[in-house]
N, C-alpha and C positions, 0 to 999 in steps of 0.2 A: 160238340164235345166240350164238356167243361175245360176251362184253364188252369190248368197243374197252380198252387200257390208259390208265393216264395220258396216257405217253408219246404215244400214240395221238392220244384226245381234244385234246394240245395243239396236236400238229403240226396238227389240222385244223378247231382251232378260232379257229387267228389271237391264242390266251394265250401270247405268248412274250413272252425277254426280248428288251429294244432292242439288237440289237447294234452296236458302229462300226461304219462302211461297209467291208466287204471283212471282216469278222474269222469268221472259223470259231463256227458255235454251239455251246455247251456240250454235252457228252453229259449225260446222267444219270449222276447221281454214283455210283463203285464205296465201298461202304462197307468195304470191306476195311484195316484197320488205324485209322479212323478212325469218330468217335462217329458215332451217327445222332443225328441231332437233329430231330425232325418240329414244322413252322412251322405252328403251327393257325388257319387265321382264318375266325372267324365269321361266315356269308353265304355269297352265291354268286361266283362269280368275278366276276362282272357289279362288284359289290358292292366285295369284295374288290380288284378291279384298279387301282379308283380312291379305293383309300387308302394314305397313302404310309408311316404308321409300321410297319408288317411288314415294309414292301420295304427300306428303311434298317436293321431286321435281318437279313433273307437277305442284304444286298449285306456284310454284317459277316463274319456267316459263312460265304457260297460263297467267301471270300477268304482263309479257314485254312484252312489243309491236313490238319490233324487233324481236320476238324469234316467230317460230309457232311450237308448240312442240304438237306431238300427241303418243300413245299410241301402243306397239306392243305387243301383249299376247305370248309366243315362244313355248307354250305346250312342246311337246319332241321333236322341234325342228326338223321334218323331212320332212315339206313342207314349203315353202317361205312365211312370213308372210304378212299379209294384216295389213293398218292399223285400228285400231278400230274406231277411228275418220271420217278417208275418204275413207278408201278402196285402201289405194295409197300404191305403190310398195314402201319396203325399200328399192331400192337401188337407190332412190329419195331425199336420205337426205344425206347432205354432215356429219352431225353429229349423231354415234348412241349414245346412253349414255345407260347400260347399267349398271340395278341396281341390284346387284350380293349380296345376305344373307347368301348361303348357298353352300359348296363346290359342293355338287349335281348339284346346278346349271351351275357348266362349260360345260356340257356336250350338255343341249340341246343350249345354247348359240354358240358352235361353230359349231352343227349341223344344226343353223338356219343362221347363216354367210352362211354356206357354200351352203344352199338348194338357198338362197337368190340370188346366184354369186357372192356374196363378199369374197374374199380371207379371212380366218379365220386366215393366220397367217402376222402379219403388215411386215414382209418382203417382201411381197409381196403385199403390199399397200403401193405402193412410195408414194403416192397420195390422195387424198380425197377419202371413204370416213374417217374422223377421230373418231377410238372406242373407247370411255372414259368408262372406268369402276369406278362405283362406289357401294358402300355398306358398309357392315362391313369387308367384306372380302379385301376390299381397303386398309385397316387398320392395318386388325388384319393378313395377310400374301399374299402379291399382287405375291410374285416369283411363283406361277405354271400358272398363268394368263402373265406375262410376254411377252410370245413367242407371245400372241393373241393383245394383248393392246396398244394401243399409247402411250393412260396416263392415268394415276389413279386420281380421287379425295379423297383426304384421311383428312376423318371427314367428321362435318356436311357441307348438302348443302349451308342452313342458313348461314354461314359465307363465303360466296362468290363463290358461285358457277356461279352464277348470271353473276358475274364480269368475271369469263373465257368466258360465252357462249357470251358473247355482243364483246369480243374481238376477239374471232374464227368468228362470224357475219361480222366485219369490213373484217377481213383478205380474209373471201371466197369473198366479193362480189369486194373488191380493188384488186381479182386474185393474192393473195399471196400465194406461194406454202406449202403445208401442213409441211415439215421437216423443214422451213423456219420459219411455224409460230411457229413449235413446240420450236424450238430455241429462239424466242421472251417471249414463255411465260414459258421456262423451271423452273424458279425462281419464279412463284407466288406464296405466298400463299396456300398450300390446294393441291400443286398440282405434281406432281411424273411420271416423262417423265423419263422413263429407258434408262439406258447410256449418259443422259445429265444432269439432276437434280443432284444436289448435295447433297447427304444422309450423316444422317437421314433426313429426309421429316417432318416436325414437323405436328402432327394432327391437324386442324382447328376446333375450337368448336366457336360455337355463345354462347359465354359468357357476361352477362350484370357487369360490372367492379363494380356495386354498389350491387349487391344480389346476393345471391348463387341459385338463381331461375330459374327453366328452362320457359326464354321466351317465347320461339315460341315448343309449345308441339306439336307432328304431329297430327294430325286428319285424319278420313277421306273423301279424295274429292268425290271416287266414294263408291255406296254401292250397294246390288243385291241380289233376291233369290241364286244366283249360289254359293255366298261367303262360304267360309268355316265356317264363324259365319254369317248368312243371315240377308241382311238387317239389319246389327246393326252399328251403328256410332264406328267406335273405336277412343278411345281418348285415350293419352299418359297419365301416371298420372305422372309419373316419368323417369325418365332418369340414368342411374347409378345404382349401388345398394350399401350401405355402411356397408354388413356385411362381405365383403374381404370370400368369399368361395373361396376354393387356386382351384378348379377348374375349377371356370365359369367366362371366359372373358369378359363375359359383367360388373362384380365385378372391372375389370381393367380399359378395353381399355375405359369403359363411364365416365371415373373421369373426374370434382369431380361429387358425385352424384347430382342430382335437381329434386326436386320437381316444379312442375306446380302450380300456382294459384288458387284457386276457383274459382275467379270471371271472371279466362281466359277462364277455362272450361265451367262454366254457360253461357258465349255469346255464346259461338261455338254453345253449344248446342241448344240454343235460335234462332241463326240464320239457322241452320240446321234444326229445328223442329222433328228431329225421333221419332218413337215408339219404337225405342229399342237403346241403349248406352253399347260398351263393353268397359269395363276398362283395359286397357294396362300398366301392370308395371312389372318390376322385383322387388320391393319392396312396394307393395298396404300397405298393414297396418303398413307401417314406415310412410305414408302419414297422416297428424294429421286431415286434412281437409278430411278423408274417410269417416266415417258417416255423417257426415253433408253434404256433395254431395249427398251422396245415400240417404238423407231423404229427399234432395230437389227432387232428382226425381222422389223418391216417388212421392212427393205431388203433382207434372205436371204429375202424370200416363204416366210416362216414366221405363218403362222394361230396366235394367241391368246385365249383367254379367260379373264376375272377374273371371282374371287369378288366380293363386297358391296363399295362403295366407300362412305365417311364425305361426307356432302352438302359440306360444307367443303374436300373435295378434287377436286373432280369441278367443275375450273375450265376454262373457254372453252377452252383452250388443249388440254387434256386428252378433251375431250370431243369438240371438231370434228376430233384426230386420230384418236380410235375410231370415228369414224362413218367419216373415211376409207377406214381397214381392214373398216368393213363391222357393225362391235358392233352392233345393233339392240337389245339389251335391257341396261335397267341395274338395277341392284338398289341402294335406300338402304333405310337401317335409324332407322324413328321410335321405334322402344322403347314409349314411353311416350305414351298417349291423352290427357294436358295435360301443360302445361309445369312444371304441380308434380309430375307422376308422372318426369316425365323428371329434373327437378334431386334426387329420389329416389334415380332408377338411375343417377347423376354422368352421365349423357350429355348430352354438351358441344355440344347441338343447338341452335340460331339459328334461331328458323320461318322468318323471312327468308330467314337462308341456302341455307333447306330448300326453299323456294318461288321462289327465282332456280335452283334447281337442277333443279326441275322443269319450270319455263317455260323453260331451255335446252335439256334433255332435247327436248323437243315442238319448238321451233324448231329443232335439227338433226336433226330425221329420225328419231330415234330413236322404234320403235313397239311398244315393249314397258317400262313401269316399274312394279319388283316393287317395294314397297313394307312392311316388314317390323315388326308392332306387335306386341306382350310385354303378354298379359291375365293378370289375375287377382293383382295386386299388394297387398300387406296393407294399404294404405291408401289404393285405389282406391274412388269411391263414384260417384252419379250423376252429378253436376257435371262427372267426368272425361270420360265419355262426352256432356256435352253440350260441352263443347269441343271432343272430338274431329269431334265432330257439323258444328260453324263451320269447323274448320280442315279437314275433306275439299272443305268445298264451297270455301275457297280453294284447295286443292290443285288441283281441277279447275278453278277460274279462271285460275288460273298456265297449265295444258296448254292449254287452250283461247286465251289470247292469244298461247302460242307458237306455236299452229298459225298464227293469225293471220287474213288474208285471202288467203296461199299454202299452203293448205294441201297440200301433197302426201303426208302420213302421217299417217294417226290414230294418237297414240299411248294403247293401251288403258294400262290403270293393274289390278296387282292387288294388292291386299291381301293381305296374307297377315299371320295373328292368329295365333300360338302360346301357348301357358300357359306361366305363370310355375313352374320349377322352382326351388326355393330350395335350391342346390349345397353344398356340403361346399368348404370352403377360400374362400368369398366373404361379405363382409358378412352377404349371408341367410338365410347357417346357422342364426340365430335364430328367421326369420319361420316361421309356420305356411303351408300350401300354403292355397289356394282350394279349394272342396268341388268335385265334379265339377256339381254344382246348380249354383252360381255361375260356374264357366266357360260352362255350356251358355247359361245367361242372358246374360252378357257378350258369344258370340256373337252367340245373337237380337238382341240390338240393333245389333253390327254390320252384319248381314244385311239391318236394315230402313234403316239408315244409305245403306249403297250403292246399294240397290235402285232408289234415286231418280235416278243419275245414269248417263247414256248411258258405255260402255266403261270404267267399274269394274266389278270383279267382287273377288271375297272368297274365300278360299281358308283351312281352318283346322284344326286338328292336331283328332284326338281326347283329351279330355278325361279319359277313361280312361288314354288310352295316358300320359297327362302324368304323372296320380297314379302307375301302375305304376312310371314312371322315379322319380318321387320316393319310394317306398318304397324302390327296391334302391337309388338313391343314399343315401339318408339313414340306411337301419338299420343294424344291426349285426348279428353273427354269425346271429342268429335270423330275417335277411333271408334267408339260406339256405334256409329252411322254404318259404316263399313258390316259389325255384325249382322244388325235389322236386316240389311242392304241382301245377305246371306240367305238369310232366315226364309225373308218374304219372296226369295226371287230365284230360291234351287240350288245354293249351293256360294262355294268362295270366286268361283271364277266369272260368275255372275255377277257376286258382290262387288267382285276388283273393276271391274270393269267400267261398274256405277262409279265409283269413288278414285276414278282414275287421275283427278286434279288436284286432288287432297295428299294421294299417294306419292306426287312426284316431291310435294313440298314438303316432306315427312323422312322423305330415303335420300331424293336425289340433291342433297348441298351438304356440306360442313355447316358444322353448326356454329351458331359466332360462341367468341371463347366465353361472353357476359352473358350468352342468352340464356333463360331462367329455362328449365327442364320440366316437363309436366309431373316426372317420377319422384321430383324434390320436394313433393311434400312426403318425405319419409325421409328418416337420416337411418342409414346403416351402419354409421361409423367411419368409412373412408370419408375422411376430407375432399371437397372438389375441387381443391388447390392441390390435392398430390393426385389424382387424377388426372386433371390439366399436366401437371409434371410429369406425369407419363406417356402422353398423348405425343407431345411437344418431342422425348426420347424416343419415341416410337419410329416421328419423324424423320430422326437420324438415324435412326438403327442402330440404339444406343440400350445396353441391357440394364436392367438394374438386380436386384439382390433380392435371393425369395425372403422369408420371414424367418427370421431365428429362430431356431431350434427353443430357446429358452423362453420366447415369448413376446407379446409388445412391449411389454418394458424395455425389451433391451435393443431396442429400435428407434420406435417413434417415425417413421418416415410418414406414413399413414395416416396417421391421427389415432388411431385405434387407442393408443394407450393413452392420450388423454380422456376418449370417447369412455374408455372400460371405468378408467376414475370414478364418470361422472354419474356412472350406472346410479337409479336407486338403491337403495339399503332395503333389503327384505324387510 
């Protein structure tokens, strides 16, 4: 039997883009006079449809005319990919660009290099074609990607990404040799050619010099039954988060934080026309224009759903209108198993607040709270888990008076426990990781915690899979080994297993306070002197202050506000 084409598999798979109502859909692009440029993303479409920083590059590029940029889905990566767009071989495009989220995804990226015929490692690509990595991982630690990559974009696409591919377009069709061009443009802006570029690599952000507003919010281009959120428009609401948790790099490497517009959101939405909108933030109710979005779409009977909400924002007001619209599940985030592990992780959590947020939850109707805790902290011991211990069984006091004596919804409760990754670009670049012994431990106890209580249940990451992330996050070039190691031998647990002495020296010690970081050759803008200064707080259990409402300026703890000064001038 013939194999269906891209083109094929989209039209009858429900993967397309959203088009406005009435507008003709795109053909597949004619490459004829213009660059091919192949969008690589890691996973399946399922995967892939419901992330929005790829689609914020194809919407860059399907909008120049020089560029013909289409789509390669890499699953795991173990057969040569089609494009989605045409059906066309990758090894057709002189440029792949390749938008990397998550350390997981090196694996099937350089299993799909290699199913492809394209050499996976650039020493063995004299020559066209050129692999640009981009994502967060561009950013937040490019060294185990190194051995694979040409060059890195590091930050958003929005501030010129645009400007490399139209310059790589000149170079392929004027036959200038790829180490050639790589030398012309080692210097731009945004951009990190290993062994030539001069580090640190300064982040590029599309910053508007007159508002701390995020302009251009991603959206999404394509949407599909098969998404992981089906068929829902996801809109960014924000960018950043400004309550500084000393664990989560997105708290750093997205300074400063920004807010979206209303009126930016309501056209997108307008011109998309969906039946369903998910909201995208790491901070949704620091956003002031939050209800009054969700009431507008209410009133267009347009269907929403929100990420994780902050207990502190998840007020009467807010709460009895999502139950209106029908929300059944809500998600808060406790981090920390005592109130010293929390003033630890700066999370600016209130039990109280946390416990009126819960007993509201159960009194409207609401029949699902996910509930979100961060094990294996470097200065976690038993004592933690015996508070944690008193405070579930408040937890479920709080549910249980909100149910009351009307009761008409049980709301179950889960738990959900993940391990502490200690990131690149946050306070706990210092800390050592927790043994995979002492996570498994730290869940048993969870385990025997909830087991006691009617409609909790416990939900919890693998402990393996934690350390693996914290290896490719944290090494450096010789984090690459690790991948091959994968690649060549069946999988990660094979891989680890080769790389078991590298591993220890990577997770298991503090790191010294001078020792230079493989991630440093990129500046994000936090200082690593106010990092250190957090790390050092952390110790103590000592909190510090999220970021002003009015912006770096009126701060400075950071560095950010001198870092934004020193930005280029357009």
């Amino acid at each position: 039997m013939k194999r269906p084409s891209g083109a094929e598999r989209k039209r009858h798979s429900g993967r397309e883009r959203v088009p406005r109502p009435g507008a003709a859909r795109s053909q597949p692009p004619d490459h004829g006079g213009r660059l091919p440029a192949a969008l690589l993303i890691p996973g399946d479409e399922g995967m892939g449809l419901s992330a929005l920083g790829w689609q914020v590059v194809h919407r860059l590029l399907s909008r120049e005319p020089e560029i013909a940029v289409e789509r390669f889905f890499l699953g795991k990566g173990f057969t040569a990919p089609e494009s989605e767009d045409s059906g066309k071989d990758l090894k057709l495009f002189p440029l792949m660009a390749a938008s990397v989220s998550f350390e997981e995804d090196f694996l099937p990226l350089l299993r799909t290099l290699a199913a492809a015929g394209v050499p996976s490692e650039k020493a063995e690509r004299p020559d066209y074609p050129l692999v640009l990595v981009g994502g967060p991982i561009a950013f937040l630690n490019p060294a185990p990607l190194v051995p694979l990559a040409d060059a890195f974009w590091v930050g958003e696409a929005e501030a010129g990404l645009v400007d490399f591919c139209l310059a790589m377009k000149r170079a392929v069709f004027e036959g200038v040799p790829k180490q050639e061009f790589l030398e012309s443009v080692k210097d731009m802006p945004g951009l990190y050619v290993p062994g030539r570029t001069k580090t640190p690599v300064r982040r590029v952000v599309a910053l508007n010099a007159h508002t701390p507003l995020l302009d251009c919010p991603a959206v999404s281009g394509f949407t599909g039954p098969m998404a992981a959120f089906p068929d829902a428009l996801l809109l960014e609401i924000n960018r950043g988060c400004p309550h500084a948790c000393r664990f989560c790099a997105a708290g750093f490497v997205y300074r400063p934080p920004r807010h979206a517009r209303m009126a930016d959101l309501i056209a997108l939405v307008e011109e998309a026309a969906p039946q369903k909108v998910g909201l995208v933030g790491t901070a949704l109710t620091d956003w002031p224009d939050l209800l009054p979005f969700l009431r507008w779409l209410a009133e267009r009977k347009t269907k929403f759903s929100l990420s994780s909400l902050r207990a502190d924002g998840l007020t009467e007001e807010l709460l009895s209108f999502l139950r209106q619209c029908g929300i059944r599940t809500i998600t808060l985030a406790l981090e920390g198993a005592s109130e010293r592990l929390r003033r630890a992780a700066n999370k600016k959590l209130d039990a109280e607040v946390f416990l009126t947020a819960v007993e509201r939850a159960a009194r409207l109707g609401v029949n699902h709270l996910r509930v979100y805790l961060i094990l294996g902290w470097p200065w976690e011991g038993p004592e933690d888990y015996d508070e944690l211990e008193g405070f579930l069984a408040r937890i479920v006091e709080a549910r249980d008076r909100g149910h009351g004596a009307k009761t008409r919804e049980f709301m179950r409760i889960t738990l959900g426990a993940s391990s502490l990754v200690p990131k690149p670009f946050t306070p706990m670049q210092w800390a050592p990781m927790a043994s995979e012994a002492a996570l498994v431990a730290a869940q048993k106890r969870l385990a025997e915690m909830v087991k006691r209580y009617r409609g909790l249940t416990l939900n919890v990451d693998a402990p393996f899979q934690a350390r693996l992330q914290g290896v490719l996050s944290r090494g450096g070039e010789e984090a690459f080994e690790l991948v091959r190691l994968a690649a060549e031998h069946g999988g990660w647990k094979k891989g680890m297993r080769r790389f078991e002495a590298e591993t220890s020296t990577i997770l298991d010690r503090e790191r010294g306070v001078d020792e230079t970081f493989p991630w440093e050759v990129i500046d994000v803008g936090v200082t690593r002197a106010a990092l250190r200064r957090e790390y050092e707080r952390a110790a103590r259990a000592l909190q510090s202050p999220s970021c002003p409402p009015g912006g770096c300026a009126e701060c400075g703890l950071c560095g950010m506000d001198v870092w934004l000064k020193a930005a280029p001038k357009p």
